[in-house]
N, C-alpha and C positions, 0 to 999 in steps of 0.2 A: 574736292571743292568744285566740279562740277557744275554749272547749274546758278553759282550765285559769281559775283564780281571777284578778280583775282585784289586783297587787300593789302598793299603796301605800308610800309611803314619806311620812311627818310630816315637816314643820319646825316645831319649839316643842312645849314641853310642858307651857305653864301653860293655857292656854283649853283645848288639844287635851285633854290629861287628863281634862275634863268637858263636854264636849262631842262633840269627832269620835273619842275614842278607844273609849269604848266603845258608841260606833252601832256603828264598825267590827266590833267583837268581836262583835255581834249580825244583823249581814249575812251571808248564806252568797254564796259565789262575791267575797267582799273578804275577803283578806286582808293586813296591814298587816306589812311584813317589814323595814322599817328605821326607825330614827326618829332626831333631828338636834338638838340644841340647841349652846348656848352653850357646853356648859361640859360633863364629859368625864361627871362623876358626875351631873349629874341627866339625860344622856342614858341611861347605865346602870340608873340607878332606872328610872324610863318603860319602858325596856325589860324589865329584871322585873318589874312592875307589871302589864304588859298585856301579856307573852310574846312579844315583837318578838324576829326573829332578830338584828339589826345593830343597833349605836350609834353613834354619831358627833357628834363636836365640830366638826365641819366640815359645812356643809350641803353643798358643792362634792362632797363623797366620796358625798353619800347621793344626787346628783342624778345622777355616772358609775355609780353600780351598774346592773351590769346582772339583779339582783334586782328594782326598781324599773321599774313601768311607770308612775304616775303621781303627783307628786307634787302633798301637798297643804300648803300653806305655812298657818301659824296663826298669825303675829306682829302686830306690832303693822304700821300702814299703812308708816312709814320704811324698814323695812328688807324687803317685797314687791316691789318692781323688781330687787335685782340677784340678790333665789332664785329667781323667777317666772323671771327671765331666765335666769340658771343653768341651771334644770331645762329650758325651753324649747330652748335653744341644745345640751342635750345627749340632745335627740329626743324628752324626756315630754310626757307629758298634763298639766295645771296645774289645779289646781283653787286659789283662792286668797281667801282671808278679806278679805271688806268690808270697809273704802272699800278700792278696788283700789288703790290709791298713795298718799301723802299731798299728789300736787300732780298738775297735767294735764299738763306735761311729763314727766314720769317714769312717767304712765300710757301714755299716749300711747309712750313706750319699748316699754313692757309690750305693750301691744296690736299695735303693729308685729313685736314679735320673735314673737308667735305666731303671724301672718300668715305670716311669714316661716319659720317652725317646720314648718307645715303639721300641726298636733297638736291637740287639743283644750285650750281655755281658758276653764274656767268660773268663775265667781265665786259664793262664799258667799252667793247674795240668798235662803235658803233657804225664804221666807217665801210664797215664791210658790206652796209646794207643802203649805202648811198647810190642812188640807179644809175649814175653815169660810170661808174667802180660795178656796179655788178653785172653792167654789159660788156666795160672790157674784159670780167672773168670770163663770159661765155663766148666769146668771138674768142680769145687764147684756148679755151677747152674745146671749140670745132676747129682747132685750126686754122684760124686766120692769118696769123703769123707765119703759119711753117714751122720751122725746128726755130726756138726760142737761142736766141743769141746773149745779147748784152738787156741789160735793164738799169737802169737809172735813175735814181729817185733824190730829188732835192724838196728843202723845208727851209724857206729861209725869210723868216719873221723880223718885223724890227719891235717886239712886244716890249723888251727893257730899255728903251732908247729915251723914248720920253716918259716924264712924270704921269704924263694922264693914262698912257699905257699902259705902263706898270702895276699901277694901282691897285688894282685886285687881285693880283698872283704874285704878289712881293714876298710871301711866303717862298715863292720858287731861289731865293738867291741864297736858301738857307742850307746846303746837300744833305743835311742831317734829314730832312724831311721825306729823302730821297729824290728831291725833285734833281734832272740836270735837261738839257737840251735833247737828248737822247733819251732819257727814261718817259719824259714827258708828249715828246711829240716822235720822234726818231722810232717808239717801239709800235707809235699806230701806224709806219709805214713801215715796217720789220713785219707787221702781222699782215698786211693786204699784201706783201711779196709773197709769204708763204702762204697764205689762204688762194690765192692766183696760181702760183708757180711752185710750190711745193716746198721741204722742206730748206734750211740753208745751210750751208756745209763752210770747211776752210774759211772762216769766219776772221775777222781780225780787225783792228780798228784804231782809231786815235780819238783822245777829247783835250778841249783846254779851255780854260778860264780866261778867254782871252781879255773882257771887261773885270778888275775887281771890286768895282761899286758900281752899283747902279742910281740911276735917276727914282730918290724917292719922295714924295710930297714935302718935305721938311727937308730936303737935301742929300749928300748920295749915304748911301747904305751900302756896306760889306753886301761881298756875293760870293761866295763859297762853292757854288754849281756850278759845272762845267759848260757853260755856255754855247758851246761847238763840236760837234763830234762827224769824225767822217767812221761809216763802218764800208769791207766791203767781204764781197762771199763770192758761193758758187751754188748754183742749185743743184739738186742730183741728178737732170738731163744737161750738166758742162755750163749753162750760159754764168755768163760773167756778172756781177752786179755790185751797184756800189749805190750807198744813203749816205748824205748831207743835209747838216739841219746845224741852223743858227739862229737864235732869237733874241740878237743883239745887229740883226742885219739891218743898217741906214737903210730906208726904201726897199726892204723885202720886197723879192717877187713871188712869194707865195708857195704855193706845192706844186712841184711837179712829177711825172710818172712817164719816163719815156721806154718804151718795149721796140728793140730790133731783132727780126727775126729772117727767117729766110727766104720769107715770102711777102713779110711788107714791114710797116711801123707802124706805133699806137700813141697815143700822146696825151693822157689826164691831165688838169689843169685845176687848180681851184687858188682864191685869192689869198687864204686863209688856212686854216686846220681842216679835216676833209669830213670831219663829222659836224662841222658847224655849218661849211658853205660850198655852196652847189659846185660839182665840177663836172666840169665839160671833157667832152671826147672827140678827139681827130683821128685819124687813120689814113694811112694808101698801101693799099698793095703794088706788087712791083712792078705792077702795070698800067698803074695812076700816074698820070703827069703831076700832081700835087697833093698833099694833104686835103681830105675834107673831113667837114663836122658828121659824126657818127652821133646818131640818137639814139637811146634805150627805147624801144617797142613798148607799147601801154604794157601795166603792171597787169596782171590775170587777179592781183589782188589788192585793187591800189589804196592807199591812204591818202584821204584830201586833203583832209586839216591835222598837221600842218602841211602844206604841197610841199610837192618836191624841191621846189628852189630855195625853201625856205628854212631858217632853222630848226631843227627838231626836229624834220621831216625822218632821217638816217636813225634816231633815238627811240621815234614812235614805232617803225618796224622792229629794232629789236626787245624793246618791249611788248609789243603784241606779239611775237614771236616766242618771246620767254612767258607770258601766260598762255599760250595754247601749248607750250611744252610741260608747261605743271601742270596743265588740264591731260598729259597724255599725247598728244600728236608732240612728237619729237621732231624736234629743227636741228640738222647734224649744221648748220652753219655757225650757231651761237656759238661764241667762242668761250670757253669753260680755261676754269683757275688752272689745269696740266697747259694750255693753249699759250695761258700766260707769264706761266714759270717757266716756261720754253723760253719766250721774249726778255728774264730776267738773266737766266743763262744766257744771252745773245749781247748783253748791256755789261756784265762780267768781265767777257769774254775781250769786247771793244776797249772796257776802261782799266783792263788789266794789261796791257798790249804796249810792250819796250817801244 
């Protein structure tokens, strides 16, 4: 495909709508030519909204078009194995929204059929290409730190707290869907430990449901997901680490990423989820009297629109990333469906744990 624009095709158009649809519209060489939901009319709106040529109530029909060269699925985790599979089994590219399935078996589906596909298969872990995150990969890879010690990573949201919050991931209190606190946000900070620090070992964990309704526009709803999960591990250089994530937290303070090592500390910060919203970088080595703000050095390739602080910014690299990679120039950073049936084993592992 060379030569002409790389052609996506959507499935879903509630996250995609504010999220992958309009990166799309601001990437040059992506253009977005089908889009796929549930239901016949809000396929139709979506596609007047954002100028898509094809609609479709069947995602089956948007996966044979031969309009479509890759497609990118946006639902919820339940129902990612048989689109992923779909588009796979009918020669696309896959790009597909985190947690990659809602169980390891049916990941494990997923990950075999793109083996099997010979196509590309990447997954949503967008975070790993946000520039305050991929400068503190390169300061830990020269050695900034020294011998890596402990790491610490907290997530703590208050998204189910209030009604206006809740509102549009109220599918999340349902765990059949796969959704929990850990599948959802806990695996995007499971994956920037290991994509940083390598892979994670002596793994073990705890989750609980500690709210069982939540706040829903008509009053509270069952929740079934596990709302809290603390994991913790060891890398294979000894350091220590432990992830916390709640999204029932009154007055969350947000994300955080602290790195002790033996020659200084690191410290990410962001308000929010880390593929949504900008995070910030401190540091001192052990000859600084205090922390200071560390900035990422201009990009050698930068993306303007959307800028860095902004949302989508972290989306539009790995999508520009994933079409120069089916053009040929291979990106070993994109993280592929083996990358993320890693992180299902890692969520197992936690929610199976006496």
């Amino acid at each position: 495909m060379t030569g002409r624009p790389l052609r996506v095709g959507v499935i879903g158009a509630s996250y995609a709508a504010s999220s992958h649809l309009p990166v799309y519209a601001r990437l040059p060489g992506i253009d977005v030519t089908a889009i796929a939901t549930a239901h016949r009319d809000t396929a139709e709106a979506a596609a007047r909204r954002f100028g898509i040529p094809s609609a479709y109530d069947d995602y089956r029909r948007l996966c044979e078009s031969d309009q479509v060269d890759l497609v990118d699925v946006v639902t919820r985790p339940s129902l990612h194995p048989p689109m992923a599979i779909a588009a796979l089994q009918a020669g696309k590219h896959v790009l597909c929204e985190a947690p990659l399935a809602p169980d390891t078996p049916s990941g494990t589906e997923m990950a075999d059929a793109a083996h099997a596909a010979g196509t590309h298969a990447v997954v949503d872990l967008q975070s790993r290409f946000a520039p305050g995150l991929r400068h503190l990969r390169r300061l830990v890879r020269d050695g900034w730190l020294g011998r890596v010690h402990n790491i610490h990573a907290t997530a703590f949201y208050p998204t189910f707290t209030r009604p206006e919050q809740a509102a549009a991931s109220l599918w999340c209190a349902d765990a059949t869907t796969g959704a929990s606190s850990l599948r959802v946000h806990g695996l995007h900070t499971a994956d920037l430990i290991t994509w940083i620090f390598g892979p994670l070992t002596d793994v073990a964990g705890h989750t609980a449901t500690a709210e069982p309704t939540w706040p829903g526009p008509d009053g509270p709803i069952n929740a079934t997901s596990a709302d809290s999960s603390t994991l913790t591990a060891r890398t294979a250089d000894g350091a220590l680490c432990s992830i916390h994530t709640s999204w029932i937290a009154w007055h969350g303070s947000g994300w955080r990423l602290e790195v002790y090592g033996s020659h200084g500390h690191l410290r990410a910060e962001a308000p929010g989820h880390t593929g949504h919203h900008p995070v910030t970088l401190h540091g001192a080595r052990h000859d600084d009297p205090t922390l200071k703000r560390l900035t990422p050095p201009p990009d050698d390739d930068p993306i303007i629109d959307p800028p860095p602080h902004a949302p989508g910014h972290a989306f539009a690299h790995l999508a520009r990333r994933l079409a120069r990679t089916i053009n040929g120039d291979l990106d070993p950073d994109l993280p592929t469906f083996d990358d993320a049936l890693k992180l299902l084993h890692l969520a197992d592992i936690t929610e199976t744990h006496p």
